[in-house]
Backbone of each chain as ProteinMPNN parsed JSONL, in Angstrom:
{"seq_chain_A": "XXXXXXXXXXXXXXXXXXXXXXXXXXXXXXXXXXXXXXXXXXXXXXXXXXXXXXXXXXXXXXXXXXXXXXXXXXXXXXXXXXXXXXXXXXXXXXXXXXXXXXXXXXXXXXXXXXXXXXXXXXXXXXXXXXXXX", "coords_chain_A": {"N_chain_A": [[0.845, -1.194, 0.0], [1.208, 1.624, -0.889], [0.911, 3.758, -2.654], [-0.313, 7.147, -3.413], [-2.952, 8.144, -2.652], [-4.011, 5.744, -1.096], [-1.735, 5.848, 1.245], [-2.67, 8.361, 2.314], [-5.468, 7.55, 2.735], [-4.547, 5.673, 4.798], [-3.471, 7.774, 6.539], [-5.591, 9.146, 7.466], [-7.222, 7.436, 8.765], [-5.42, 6.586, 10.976], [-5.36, 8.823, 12.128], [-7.87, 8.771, 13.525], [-7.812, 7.03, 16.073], [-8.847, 6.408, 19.089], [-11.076, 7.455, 19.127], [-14.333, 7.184, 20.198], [-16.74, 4.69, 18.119], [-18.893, 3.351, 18.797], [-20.743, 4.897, 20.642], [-21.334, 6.42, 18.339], [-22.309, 5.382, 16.355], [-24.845, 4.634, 17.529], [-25.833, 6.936, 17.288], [-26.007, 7.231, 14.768], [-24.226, 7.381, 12.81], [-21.962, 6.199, 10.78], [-18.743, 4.499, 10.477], [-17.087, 4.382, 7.715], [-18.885, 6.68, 6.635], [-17.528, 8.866, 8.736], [-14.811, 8.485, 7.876], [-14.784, 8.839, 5.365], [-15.711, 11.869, 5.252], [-12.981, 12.873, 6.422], [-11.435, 12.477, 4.651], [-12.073, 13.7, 2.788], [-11.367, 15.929, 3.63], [-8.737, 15.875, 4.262], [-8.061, 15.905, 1.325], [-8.775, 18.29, 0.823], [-7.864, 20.075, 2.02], [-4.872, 19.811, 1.168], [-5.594, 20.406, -1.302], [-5.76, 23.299, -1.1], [-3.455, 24.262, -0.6], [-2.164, 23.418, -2.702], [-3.334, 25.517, -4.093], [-3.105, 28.043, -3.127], [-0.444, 28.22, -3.228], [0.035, 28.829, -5.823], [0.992, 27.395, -7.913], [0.763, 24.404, -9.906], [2.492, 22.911, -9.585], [3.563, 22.701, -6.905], [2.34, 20.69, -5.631], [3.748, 18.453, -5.159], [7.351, 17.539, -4.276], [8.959, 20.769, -4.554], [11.816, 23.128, -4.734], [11.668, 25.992, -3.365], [11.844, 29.79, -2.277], [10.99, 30.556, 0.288], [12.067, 28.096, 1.188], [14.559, 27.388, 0.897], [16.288, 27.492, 3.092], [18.145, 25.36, 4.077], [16.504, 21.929, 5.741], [17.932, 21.034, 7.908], [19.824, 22.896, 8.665], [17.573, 24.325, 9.972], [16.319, 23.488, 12.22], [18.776, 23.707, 13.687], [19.081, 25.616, 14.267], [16.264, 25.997, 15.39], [16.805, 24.308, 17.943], [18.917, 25.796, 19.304], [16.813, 27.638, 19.558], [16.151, 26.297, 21.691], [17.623, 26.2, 23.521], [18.094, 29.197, 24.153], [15.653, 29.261, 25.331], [15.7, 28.118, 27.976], [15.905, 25.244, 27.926], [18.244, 23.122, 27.673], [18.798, 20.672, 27.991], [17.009, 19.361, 26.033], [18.078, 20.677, 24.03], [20.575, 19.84, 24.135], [19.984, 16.875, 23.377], [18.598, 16.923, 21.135], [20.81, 18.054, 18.892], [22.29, 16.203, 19.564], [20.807, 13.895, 18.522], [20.604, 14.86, 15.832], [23.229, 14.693, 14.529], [23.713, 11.799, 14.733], [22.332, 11.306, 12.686], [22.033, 9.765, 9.422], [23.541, 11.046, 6.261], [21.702, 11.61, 2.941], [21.823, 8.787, 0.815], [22.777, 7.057, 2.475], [21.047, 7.27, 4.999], [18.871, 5.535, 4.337], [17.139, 6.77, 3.583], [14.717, 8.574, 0.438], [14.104, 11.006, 0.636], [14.631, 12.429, 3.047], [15.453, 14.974, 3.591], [12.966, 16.117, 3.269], [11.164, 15.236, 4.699], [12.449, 15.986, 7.568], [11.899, 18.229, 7.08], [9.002, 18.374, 7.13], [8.817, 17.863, 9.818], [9.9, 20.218, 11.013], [8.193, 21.83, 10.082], [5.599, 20.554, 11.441], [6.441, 21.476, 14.215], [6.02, 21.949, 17.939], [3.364, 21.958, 17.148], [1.813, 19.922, 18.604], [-0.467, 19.273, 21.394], [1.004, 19.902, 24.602], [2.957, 17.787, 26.362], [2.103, 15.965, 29.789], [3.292, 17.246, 32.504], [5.685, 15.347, 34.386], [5.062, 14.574, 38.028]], "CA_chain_A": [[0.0, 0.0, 0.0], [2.128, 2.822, -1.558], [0.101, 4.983, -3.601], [-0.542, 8.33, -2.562], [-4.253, 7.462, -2.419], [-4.033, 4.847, -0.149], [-1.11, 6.321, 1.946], [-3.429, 9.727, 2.573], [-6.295, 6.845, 3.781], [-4.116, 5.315, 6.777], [-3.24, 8.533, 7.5], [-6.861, 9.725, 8.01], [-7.227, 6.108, 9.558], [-4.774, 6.991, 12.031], [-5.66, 10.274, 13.095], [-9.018, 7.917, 14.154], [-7.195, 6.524, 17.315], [-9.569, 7.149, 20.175], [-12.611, 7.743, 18.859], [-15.739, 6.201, 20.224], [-17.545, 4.304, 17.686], [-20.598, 2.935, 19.668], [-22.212, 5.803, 20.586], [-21.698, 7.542, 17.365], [-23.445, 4.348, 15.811], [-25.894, 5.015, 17.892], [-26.567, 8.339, 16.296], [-26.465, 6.837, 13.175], [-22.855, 8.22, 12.204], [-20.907, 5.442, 10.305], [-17.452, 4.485, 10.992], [-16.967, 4.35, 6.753], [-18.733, 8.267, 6.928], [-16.746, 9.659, 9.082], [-13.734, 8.265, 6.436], [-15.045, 9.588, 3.555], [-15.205, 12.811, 5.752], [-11.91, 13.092, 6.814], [-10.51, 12.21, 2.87], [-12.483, 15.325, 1.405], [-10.703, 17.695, 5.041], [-7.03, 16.041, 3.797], [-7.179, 16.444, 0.175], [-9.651, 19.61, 0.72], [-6.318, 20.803, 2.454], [-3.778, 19.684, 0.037], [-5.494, 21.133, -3.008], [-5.493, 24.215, -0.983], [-2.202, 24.62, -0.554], [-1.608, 23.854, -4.038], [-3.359, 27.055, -4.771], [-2.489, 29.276, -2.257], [1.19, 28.596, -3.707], [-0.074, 29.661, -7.408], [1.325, 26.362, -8.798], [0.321, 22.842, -9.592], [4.014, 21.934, -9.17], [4.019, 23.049, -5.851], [1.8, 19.644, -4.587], [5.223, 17.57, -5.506], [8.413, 18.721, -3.824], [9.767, 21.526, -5.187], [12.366, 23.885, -4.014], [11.108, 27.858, -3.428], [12.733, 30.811, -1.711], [11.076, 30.042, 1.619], [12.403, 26.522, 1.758], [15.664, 27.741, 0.773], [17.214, 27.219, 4.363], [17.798, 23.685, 4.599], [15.751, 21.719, 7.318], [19.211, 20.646, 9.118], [19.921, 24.188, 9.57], [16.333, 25.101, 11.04], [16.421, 22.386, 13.441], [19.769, 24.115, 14.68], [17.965, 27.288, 14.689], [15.18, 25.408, 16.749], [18.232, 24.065, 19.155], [19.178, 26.996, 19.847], [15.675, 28.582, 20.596], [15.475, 25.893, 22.793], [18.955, 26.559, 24.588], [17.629, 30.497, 24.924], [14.396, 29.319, 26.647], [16.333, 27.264, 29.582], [15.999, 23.865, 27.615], [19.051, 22.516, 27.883], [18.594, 19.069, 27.901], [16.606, 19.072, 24.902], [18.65, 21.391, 22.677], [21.627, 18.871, 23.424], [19.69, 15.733, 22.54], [17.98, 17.272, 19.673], [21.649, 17.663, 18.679], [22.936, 14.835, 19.061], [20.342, 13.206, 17.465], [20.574, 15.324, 14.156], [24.769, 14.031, 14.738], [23.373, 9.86, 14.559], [21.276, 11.037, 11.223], [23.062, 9.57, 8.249], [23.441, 11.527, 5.431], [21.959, 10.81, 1.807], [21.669, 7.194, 0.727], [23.302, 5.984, 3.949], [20.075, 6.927, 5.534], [18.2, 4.156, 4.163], [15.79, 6.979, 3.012], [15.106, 9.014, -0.442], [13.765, 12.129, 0.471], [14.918, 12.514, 4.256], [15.202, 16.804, 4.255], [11.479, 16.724, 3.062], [10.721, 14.506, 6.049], [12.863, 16.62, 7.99], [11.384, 19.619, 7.103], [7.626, 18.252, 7.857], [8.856, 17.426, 11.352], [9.969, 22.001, 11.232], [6.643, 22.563, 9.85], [4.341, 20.165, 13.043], [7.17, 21.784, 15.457], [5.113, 22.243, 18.656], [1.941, 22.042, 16.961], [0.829, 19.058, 19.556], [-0.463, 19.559, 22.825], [2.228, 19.906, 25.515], [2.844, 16.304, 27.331], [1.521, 16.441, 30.841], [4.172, 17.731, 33.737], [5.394, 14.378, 35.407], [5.875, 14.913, 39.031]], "C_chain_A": [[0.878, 1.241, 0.0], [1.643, 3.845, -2.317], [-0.586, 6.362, -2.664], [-1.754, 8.35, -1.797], [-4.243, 6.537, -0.774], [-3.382, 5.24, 1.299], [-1.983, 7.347, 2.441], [-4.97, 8.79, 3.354], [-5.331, 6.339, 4.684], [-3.722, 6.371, 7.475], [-4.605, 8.76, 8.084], [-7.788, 8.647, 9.118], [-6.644, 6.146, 11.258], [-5.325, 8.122, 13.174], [-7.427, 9.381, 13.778], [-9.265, 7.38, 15.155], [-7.731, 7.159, 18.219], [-10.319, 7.224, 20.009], [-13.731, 6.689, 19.298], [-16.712, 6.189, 19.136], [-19.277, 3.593, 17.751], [-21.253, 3.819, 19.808], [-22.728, 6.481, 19.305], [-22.353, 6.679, 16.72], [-24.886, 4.509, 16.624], [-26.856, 6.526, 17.373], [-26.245, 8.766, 15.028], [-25.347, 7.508, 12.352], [-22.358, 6.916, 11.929], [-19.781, 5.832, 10.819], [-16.938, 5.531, 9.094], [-17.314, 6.488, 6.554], [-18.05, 8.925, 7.266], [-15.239, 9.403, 8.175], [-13.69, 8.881, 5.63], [-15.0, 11.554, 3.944], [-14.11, 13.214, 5.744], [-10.822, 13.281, 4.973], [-10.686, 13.213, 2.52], [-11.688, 16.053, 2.64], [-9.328, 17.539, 4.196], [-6.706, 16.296, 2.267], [-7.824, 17.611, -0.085], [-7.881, 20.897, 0.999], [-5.106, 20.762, 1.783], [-3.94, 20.791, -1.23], [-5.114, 22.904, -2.27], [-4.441, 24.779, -0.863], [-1.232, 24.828, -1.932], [-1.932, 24.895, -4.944], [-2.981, 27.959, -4.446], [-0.842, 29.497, -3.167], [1.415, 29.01, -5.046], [0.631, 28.579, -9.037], [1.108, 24.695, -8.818], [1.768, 22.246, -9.416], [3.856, 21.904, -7.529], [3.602, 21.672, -4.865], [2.922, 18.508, -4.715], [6.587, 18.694, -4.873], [9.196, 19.889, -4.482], [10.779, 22.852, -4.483], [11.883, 25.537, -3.852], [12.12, 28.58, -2.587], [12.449, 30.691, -0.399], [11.2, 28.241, 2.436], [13.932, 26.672, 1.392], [16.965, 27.645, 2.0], [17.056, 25.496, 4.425], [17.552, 22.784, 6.284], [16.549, 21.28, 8.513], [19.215, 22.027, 9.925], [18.869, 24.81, 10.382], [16.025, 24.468, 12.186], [17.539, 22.987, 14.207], [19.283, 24.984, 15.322], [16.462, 27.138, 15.685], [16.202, 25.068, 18.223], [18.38, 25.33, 19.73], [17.757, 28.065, 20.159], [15.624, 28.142, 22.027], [16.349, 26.186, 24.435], [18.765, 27.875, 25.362], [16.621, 30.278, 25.613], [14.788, 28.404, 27.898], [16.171, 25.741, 28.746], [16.557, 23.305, 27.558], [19.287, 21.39, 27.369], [17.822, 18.926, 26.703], [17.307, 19.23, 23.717], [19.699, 20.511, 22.471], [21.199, 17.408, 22.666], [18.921, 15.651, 21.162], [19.416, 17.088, 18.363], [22.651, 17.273, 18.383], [21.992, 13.242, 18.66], [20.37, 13.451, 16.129], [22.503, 14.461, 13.451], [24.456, 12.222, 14.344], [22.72, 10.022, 13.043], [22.037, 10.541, 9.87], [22.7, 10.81, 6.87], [22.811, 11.026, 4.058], [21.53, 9.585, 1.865], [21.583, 6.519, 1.754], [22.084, 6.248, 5.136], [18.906, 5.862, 5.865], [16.926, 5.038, 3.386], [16.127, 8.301, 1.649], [15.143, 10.576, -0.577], [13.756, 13.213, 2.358], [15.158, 14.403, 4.248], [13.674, 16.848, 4.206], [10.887, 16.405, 4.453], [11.085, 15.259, 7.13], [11.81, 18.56, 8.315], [9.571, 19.288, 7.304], [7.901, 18.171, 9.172], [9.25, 19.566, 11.852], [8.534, 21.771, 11.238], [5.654, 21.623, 11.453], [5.564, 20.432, 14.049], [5.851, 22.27, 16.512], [4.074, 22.473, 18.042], [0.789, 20.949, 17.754], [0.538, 19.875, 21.276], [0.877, 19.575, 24.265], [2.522, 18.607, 26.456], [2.841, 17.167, 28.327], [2.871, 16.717, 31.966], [4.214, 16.32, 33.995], [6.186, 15.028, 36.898], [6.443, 13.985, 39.909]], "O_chain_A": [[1.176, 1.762, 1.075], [2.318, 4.863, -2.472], [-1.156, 6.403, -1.574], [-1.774, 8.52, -0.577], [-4.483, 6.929, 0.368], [-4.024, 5.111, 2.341], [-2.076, 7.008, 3.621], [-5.501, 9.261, 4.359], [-5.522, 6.946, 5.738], [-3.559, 6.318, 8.694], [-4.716, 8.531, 9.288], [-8.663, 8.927, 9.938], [-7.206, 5.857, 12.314], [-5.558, 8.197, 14.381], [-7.849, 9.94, 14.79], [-10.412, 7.102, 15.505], [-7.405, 8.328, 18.429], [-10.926, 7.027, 21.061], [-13.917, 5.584, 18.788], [-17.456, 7.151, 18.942], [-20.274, 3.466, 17.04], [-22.359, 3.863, 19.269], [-23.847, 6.935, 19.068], [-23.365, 7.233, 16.291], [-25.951, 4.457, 16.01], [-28.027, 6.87, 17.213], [-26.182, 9.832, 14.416], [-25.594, 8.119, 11.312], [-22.257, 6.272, 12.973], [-19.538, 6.89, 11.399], [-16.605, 6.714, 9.024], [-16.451, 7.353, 6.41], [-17.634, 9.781, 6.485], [-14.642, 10.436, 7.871], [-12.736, 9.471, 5.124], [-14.462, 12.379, 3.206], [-13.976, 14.143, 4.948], [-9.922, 13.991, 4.524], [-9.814, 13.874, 1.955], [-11.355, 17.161, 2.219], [-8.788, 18.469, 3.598], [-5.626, 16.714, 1.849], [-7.579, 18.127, -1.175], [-7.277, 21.837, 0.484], [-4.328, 21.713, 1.854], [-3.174, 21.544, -1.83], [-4.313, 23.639, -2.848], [-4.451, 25.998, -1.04], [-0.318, 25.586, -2.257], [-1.386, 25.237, -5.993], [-2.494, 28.812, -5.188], [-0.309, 30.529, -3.575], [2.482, 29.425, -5.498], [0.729, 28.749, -10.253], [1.283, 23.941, -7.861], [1.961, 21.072, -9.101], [4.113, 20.822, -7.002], [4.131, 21.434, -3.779], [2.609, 17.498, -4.085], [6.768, 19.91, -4.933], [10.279, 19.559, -4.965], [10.212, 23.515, -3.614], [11.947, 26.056, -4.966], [13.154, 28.016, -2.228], [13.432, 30.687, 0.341], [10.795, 27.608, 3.411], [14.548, 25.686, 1.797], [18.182, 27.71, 1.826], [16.135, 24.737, 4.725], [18.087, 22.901, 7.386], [16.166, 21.156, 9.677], [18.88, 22.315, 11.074], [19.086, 25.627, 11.277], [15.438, 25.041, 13.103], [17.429, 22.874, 15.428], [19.077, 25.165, 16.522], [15.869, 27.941, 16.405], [16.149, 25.648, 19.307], [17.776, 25.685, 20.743], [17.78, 29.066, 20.876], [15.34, 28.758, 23.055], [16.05, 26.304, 25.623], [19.011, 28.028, 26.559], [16.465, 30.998, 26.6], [13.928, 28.091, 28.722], [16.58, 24.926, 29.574], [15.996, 22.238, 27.306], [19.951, 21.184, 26.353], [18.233, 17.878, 26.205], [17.337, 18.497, 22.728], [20.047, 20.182, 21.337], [21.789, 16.9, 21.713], [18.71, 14.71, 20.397], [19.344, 16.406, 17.341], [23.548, 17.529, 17.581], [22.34, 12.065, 18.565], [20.213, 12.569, 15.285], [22.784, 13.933, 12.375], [25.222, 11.625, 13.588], [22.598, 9.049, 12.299], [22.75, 11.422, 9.391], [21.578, 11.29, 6.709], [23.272, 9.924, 3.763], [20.888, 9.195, 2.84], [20.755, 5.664, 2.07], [22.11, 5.531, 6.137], [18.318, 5.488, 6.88], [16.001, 4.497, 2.779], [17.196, 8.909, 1.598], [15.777, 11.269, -1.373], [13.139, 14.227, 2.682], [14.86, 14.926, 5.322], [13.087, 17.554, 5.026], [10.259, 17.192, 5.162], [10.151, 15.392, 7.921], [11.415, 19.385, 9.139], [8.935, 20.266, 7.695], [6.921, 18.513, 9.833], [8.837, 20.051, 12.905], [7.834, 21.561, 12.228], [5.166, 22.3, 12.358], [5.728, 19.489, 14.823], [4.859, 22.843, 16.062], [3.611, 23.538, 18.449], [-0.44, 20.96, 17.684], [1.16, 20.691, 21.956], [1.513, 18.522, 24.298], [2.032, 18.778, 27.572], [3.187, 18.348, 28.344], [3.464, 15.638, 31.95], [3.129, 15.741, 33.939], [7.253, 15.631, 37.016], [7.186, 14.365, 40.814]]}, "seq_chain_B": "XXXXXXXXXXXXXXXXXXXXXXXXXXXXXXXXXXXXXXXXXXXXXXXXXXXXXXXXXXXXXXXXXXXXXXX", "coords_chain_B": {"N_chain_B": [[24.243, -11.554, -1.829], [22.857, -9.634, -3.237], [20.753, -10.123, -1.279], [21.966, -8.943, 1.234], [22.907, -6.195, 1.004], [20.235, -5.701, 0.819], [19.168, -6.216, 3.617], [21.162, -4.743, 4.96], [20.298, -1.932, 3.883], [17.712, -1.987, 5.145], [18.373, -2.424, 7.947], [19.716, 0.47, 7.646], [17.546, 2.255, 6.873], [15.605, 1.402, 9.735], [16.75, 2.359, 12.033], [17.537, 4.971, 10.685], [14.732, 6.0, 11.192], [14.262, 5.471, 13.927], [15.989, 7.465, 14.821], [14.262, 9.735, 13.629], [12.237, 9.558, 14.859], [12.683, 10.224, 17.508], [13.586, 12.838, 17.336], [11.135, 13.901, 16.094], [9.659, 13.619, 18.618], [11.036, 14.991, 20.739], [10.44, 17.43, 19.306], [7.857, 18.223, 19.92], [5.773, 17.595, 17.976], [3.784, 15.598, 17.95], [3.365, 13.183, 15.992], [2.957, 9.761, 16.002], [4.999, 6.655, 15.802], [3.143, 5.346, 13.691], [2.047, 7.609, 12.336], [4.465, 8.595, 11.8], [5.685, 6.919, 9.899], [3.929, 6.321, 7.399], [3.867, 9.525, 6.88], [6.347, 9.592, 5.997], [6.87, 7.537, 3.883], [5.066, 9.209, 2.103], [6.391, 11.203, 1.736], [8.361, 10.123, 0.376], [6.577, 9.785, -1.832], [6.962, 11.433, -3.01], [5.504, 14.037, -2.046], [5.04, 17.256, -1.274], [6.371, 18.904, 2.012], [5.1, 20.992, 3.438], [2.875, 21.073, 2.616], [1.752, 18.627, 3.512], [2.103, 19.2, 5.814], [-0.068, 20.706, 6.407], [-2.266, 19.059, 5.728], [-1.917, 17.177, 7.855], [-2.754, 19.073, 10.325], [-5.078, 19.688, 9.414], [-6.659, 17.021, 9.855], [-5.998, 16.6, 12.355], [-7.498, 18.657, 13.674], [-10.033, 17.699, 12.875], [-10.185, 14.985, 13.597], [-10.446, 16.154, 16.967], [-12.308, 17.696, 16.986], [-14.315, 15.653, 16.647], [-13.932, 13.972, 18.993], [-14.071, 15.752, 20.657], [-17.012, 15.718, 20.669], [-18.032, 13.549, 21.696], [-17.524, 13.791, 24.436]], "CA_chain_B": [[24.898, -10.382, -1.935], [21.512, -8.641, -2.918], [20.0, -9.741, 0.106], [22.844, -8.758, 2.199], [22.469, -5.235, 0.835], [18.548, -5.32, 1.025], [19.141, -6.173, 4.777], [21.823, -3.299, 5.577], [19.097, -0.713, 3.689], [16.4, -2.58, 6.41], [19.062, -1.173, 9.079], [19.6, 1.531, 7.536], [15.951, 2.71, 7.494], [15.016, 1.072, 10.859], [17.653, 3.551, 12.318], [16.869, 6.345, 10.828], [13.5, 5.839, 11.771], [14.136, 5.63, 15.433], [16.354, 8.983, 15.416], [13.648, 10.686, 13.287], [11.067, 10.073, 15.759], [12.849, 10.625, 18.975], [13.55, 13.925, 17.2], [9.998, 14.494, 16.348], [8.78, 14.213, 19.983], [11.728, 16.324, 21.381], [10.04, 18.675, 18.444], [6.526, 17.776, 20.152], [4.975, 17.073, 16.456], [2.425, 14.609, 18.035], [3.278, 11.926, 15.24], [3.711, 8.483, 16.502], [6.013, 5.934, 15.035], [2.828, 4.771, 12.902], [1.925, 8.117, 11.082], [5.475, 9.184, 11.287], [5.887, 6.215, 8.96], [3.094, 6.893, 6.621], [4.35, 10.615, 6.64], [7.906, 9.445, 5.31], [6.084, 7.15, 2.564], [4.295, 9.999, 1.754], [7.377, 11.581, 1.267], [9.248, 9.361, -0.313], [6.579, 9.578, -3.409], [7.434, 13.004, -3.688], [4.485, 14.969, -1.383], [5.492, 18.351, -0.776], [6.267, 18.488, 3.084], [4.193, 21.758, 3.96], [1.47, 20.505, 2.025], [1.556, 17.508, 4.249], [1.774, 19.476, 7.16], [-1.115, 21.254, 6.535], [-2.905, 17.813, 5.837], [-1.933, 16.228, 9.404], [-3.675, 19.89, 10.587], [-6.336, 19.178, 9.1], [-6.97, 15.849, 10.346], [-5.879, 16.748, 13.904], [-9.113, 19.362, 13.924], [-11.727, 17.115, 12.241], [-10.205, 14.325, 15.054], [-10.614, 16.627, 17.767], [-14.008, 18.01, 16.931], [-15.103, 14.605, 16.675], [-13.67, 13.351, 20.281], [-15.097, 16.804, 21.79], [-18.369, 16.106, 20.569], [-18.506, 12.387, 22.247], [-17.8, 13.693, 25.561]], "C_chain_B": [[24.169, -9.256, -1.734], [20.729, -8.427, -1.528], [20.618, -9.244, 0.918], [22.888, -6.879, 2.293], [20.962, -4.793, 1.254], [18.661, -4.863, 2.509], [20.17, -4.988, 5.693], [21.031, -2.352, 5.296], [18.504, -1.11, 4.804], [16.982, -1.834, 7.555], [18.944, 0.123, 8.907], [18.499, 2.753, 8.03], [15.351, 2.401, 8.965], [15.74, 2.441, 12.063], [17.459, 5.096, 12.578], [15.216, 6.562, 11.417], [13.664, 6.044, 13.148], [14.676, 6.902, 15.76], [15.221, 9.912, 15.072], [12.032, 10.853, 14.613], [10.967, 10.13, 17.536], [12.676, 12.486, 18.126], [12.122, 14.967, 16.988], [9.381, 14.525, 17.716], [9.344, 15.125, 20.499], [10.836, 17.867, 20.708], [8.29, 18.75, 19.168], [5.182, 18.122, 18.424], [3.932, 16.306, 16.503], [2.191, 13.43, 17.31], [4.311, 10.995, 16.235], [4.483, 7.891, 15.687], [4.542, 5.524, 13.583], [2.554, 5.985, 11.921], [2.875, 8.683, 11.14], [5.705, 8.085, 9.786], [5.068, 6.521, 7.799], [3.914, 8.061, 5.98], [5.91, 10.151, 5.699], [7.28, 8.213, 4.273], [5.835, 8.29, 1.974], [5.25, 11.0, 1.151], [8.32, 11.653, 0.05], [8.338, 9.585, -1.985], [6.211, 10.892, -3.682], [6.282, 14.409, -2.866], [5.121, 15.86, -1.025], [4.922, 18.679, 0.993], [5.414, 19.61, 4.156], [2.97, 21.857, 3.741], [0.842, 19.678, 2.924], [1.217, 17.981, 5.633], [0.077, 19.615, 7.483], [-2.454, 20.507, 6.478], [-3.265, 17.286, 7.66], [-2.916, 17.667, 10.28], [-4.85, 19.58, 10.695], [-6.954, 18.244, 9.964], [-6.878, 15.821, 12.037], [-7.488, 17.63, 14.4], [-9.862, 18.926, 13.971], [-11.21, 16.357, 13.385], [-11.118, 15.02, 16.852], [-12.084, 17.351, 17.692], [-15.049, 16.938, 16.886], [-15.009, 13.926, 18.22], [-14.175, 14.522, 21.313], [-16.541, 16.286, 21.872], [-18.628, 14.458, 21.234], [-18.225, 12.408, 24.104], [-19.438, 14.723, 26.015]], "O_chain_B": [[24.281, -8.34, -0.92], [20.302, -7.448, -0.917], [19.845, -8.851, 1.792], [22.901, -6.293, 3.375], [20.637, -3.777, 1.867], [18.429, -3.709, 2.869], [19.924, -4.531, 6.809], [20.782, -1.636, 6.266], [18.858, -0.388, 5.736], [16.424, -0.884, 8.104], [18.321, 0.89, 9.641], [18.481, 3.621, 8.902], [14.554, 3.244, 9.376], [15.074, 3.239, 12.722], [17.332, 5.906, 13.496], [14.889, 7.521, 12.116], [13.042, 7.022, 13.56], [14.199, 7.555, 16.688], [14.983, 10.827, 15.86], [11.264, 11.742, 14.979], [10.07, 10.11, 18.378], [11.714, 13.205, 18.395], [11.927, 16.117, 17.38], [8.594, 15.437, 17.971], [8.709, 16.123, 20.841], [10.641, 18.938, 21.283], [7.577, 19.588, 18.614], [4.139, 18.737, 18.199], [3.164, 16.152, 15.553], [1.265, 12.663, 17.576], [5.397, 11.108, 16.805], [4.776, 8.545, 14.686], [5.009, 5.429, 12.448], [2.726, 5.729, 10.73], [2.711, 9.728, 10.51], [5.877, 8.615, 8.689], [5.742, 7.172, 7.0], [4.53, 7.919, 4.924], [6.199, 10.731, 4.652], [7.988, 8.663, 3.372], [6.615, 8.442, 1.034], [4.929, 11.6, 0.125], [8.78, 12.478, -0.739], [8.942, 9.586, -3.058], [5.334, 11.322, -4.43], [6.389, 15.588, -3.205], [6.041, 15.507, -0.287], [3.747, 18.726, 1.357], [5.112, 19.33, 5.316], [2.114, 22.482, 4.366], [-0.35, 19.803, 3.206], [0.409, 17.483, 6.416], [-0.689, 19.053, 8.266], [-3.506, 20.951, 6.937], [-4.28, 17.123, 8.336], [-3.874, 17.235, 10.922], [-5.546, 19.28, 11.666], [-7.763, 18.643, 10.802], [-7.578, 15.135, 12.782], [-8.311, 17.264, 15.239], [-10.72, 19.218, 14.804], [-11.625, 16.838, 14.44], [-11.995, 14.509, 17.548], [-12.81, 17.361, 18.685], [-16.262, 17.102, 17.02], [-16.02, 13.358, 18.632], [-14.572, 14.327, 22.462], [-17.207, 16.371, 22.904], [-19.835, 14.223, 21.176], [-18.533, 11.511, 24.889], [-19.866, 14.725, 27.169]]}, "name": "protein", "num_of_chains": 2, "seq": "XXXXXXXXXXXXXXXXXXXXXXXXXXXXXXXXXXXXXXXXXXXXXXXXXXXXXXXXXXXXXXXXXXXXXXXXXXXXXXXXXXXXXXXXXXXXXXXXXXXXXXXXXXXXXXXXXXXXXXXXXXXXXXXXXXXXXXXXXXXXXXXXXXXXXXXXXXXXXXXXXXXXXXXXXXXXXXXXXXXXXXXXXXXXXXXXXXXXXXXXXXXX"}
């Protein structure tokens, strides 16, 4: 299961984790509905992006002027926010995890800055894990 | 020979995989190991990665408007 298609359903599959299905069967909401939902939000959101950016290239990687910093270097540039807000401990294992990343081929993967640079773009966009005390 | 290669790529990738998604939680990104995987498929067949973001967005809202509305 490799096709963009398919790949774009387990994501919307995923994001599904948690959801109570019983009651919403009870008020007559399909599981399959809420699917077909979620498909038109993610490629409702894709196409939009491919207009906002004024080009149908743009839904395939392509390089522009604000991707022009490569996502190694914005990750440093995250490090180092994190070092100015007292984070310490994060900014060094952040890294010295970017230090373990192989370069290229020797990653094992083909397109590892793009990946990179989705992990910039959902920077803190989750909820904050809970304080442990 | 081939397989011996196949199986160093298998490292390879398994690897990177585990740094990329310690690094995404340090980043608190909210992807687990299963749609970090997806996400790097998704990648791999060329998806532009702010496009994508704006996808997992997506999907985080419609989630969350759906798990509000069952409490």
């Amino acid at each position: 299961s490799n096709s963009i298609t398919e790949l774009l359903g387990s994501l919307c599959d995923s994001s599904l984790t948690g959801v109570s299905w019983k009651r919403r069967a009870l008020g007559g909401v399909s599981r399959e509905g809420v699917r077909r939902t979620l498909r038109k939000r993610a490629y409702g959101a894709l196409l939009s992006k491919l207009f906002q950016e004024g080009s149908p290239k743009r839904f395939l990687s392509v390089p522009s002027a604000t991707s022009a910093t490569p996502p190694r270097n914005k990750l440093l540039m995250i490090s180092f926010d994190l070092r100015v807000a007292g984070c310490q401990d994060e900014a060094e294992r952040l890294e010295e995890q970017l230090g373990r990343l192989s370069e290229g081929a020797a990653s094992g993967l083909k397109e590892l800055d793009s990946v990179l640079e989705l992990l910039v773009q959902l920077t803190g966009s989750a909820p904050p894990p809970p304080a442990s005390f | 020979m081939a397989s011996s290669a196949n199986a160093n790529n298998m490292n390879a990738v398994r690897e990177t995989m585990d740094v990329l998604l310690e690094i995404s939680r340090l980043l608190n990104t909210g992807l687990d190991m299963e749609s970090l995987s997806i996400c790097v498929r998704l990648c791999e067949q060329g998806i532009n990665p702010e496009a994508l973001s704006s996808v997992i967005k997506e999907l985080r809202k419609a989630s969350d408007s759906l798990k509000a509305s069952d409490n």
